[in-house]
N, C-alpha and C positions, 0 to 999 in steps of 0.2 A: 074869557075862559081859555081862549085857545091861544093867547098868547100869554097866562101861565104857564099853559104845558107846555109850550115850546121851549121855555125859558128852564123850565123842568128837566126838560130833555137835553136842553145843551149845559145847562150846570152836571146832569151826568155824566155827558160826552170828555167835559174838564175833568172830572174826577177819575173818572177811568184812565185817559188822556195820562194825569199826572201819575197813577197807580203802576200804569204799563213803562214808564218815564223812570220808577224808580225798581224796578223787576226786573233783574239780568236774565234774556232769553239762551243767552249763548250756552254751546252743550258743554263749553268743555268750564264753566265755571262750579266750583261745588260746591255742597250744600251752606248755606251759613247762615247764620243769628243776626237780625236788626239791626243788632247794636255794634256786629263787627263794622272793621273800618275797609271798605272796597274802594281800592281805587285804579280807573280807567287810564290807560296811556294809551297812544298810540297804537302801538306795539302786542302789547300785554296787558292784563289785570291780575292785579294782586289785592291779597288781603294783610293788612301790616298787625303785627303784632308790636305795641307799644312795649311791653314787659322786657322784650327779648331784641328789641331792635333791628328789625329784620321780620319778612313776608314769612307769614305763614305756608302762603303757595302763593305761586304765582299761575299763572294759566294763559294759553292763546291758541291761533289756530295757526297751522304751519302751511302751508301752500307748496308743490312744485317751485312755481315761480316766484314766491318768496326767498326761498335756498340760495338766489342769482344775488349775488349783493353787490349793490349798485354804489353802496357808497362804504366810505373804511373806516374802520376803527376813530373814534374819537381821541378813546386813550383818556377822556377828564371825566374824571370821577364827583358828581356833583349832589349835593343832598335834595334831596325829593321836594321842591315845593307844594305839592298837595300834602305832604303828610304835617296836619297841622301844628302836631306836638314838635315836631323836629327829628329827623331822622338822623343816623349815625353820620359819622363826618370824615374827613382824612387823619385825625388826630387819633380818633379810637383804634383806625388799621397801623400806623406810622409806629414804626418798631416792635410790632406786635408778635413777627414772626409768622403773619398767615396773608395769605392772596386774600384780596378782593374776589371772592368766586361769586363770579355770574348766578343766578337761578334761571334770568329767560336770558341765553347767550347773545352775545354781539352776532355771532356769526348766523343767528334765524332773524335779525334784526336790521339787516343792512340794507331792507328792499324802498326804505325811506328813510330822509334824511331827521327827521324826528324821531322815529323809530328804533334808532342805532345811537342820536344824543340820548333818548331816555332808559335806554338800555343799561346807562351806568350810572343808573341814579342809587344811590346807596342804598337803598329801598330793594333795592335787585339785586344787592349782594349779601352776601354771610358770609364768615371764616372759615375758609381752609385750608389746610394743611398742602401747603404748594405741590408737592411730589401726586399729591391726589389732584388737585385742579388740573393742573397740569398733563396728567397720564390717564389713570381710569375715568375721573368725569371728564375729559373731553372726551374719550371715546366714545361715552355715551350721547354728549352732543352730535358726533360725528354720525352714530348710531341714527338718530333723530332725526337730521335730516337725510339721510337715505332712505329713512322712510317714508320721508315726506314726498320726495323724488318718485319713489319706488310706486305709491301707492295716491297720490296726486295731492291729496289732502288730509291731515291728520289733527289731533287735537292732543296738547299736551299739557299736561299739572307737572308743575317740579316743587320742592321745596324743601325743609331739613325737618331732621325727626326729631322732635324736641325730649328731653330728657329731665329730673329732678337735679340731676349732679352735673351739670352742664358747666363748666368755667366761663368767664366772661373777659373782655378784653376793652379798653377803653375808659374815657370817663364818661362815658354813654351805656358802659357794661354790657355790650354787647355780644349776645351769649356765640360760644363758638359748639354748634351740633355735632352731635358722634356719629353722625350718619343722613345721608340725604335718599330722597326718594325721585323717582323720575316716571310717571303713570303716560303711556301713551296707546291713544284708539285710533282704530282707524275704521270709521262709521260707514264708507259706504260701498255698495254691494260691487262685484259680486260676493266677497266673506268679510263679514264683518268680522273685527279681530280688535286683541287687546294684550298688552304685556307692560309690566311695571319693572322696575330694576332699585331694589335700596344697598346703598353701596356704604361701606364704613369711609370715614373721613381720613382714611390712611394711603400710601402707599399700596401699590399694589399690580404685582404681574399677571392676575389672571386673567383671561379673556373677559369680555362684559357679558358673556350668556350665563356664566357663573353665577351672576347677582339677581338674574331673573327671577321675579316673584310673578303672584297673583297679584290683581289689583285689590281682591279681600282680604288681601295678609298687608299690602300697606292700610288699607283703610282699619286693619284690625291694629296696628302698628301707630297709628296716628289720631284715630278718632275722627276721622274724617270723611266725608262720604261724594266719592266720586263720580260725576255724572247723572246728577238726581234726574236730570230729563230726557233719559231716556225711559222707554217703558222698560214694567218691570222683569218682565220674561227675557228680554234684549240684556236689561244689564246685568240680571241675577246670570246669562248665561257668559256673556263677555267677561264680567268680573271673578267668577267664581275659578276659573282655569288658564292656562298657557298654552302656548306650545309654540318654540320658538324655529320650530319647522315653516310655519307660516311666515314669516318675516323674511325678506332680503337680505342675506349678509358676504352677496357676492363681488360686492364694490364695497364693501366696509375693510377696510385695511388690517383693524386690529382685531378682525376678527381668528382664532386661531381655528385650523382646519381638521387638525388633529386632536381637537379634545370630542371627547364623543356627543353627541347629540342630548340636549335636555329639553325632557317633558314630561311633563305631569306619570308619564306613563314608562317613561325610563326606566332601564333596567340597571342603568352606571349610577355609580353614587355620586350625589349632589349635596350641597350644602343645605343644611333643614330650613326651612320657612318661616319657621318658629320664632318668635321672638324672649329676651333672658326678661327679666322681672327688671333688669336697668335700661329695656327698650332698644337694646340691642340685638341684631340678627343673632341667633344660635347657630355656632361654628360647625356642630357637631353635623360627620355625612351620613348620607343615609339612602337607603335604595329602595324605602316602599315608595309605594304609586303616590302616595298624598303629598311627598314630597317632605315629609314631616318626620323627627327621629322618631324614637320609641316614646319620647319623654312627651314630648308636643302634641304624640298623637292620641293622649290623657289630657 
């Protein structure tokens, strides 16, 4: 008898064992379906979209001491062997007219030497529009880690806002996004804080506080739900507002000094929150407190 139950107890111990083995604890992964496809690097984890060729997000955690990169640039651009369908390749990018745009950058990935090869696995890239690779999203990488710097450890989701009328590029057709998102928290005390940024896939000179959102207006923008684990008082309060008062943007270079202050509670006009029915930011500014024009705020 007693060496059924034992045997009972440790066939539990396996099931749970394998249960907990297949359950992402990490905070900064989001909510997802069974059946989506998670895959673990070094580095980062991402979820791939087959359809579109190219992660739906990617996610990981940013450290101080990760920011230090220890090792440079690969530069080789390699397709994903975990992705078992086959990820995009150098063909689909080669005369396409768009950068290989990073989602988790080389430059938060160089603190190992694994780390920074899987970095450019094609799996971690999407199209963009160079002049935007190049100028506004890296500011916001640059953004990213100063606040990883600033604030010792952060957690961040990036990835592109998928759309119906999306063009594609490739014989992989790999869709090129009208716009990316970039969600980062930073969870621990003394103020726990949170601020998103969706940026159009274009050129562009304005500063990166411009593009600040909530993380409810990308998750409203996306369908996506970020940071299931934390509780929910913690996340209804981090997610639901900004204020980019709280962030460090005194060693961020691109930051401009002279445009006025935004927050939730501003009195300058900002660009609305809102999103257009083709899943595009709405242009249109606006100076109530919600942040939202007139239209949005129906």
């Amino acid at each position: 008898m007693l060496k059924k139950v034992f045997f009972l107890f440790l066939s539990l111990i396996i099931v749970l064992t394998g249960f907990a083995q297949q359950t992402h604890t990490n905070i900064e992964i989001p909510a997802h379906q069974a059946n989506e496809t998670l895959i673990s690097h070094a580095g980062y984890t991402l979820s791939y979209n087959e359809k579109y060729e190219q992660a739906n997000w990617v996610a990981y955690e940013l450290t101080s001491e990760e920011t230090n990169s220890l090792y440079n640039r690969t530069n080789q651009f390699l397709v994903d062997p975990k992705i078992t369908t086959g990820s995009a390749d150098n063909s689909d990018y080669a005369g396409s007219g768009y950068d290989r745009g990073h989602l988790a950058p080389a430059g938060d990935m160089g603190w190992s030497e694994q780390s920074m090869i899987e970095s450019f696995y094609y799996s971690n890239m999407s199209p963009q529009v160079p002049s935007f690779n190049r100028g506004i999203w890296k500011n916001a990488e640059s953004f990213t880690r100063e606040a990883a710097i600033t604030n010792h450890v952060i957690y961040v989701v990036t990835g592109p806002v998928f759309t119906s009328d999306m063009t594609t590029i490739g014989h992989n057709k790999v869709a090129v996004p009208q716009s990316y998102f970039k969600v980062i928290l930073d969870n621990s005390e003394p103020e726990l804080k949170a601020i998103a940024f969706v940026i159009t896939n274009e050129a562009s000179q304005l500063p990166l506080q411009h593009f600040a959102v909530s993380i409810d207006d990308v998750e409203h923008l996306t369908g996506l739900d970020f940071f299931p684990l934390l509780t929910d008082s913690v996340e209804s309060k981090l997610e639901s507002k900004f204020d980019i008062n709280l962030w460090s943007w005194q060693n961020y270079s691109h930051s401009n000094k002279s445009t006025s202050s935004k927050t939730n509670s501003s009195s300058s006009s900002v660009q609305c929150t809102g999103t257009t029915k083709k899943g595009e930011r709405c242009k249109r500014m606006t100076k109530d407190p919600s942040g939202k024009c007139a239209q949005h705020q129906n």
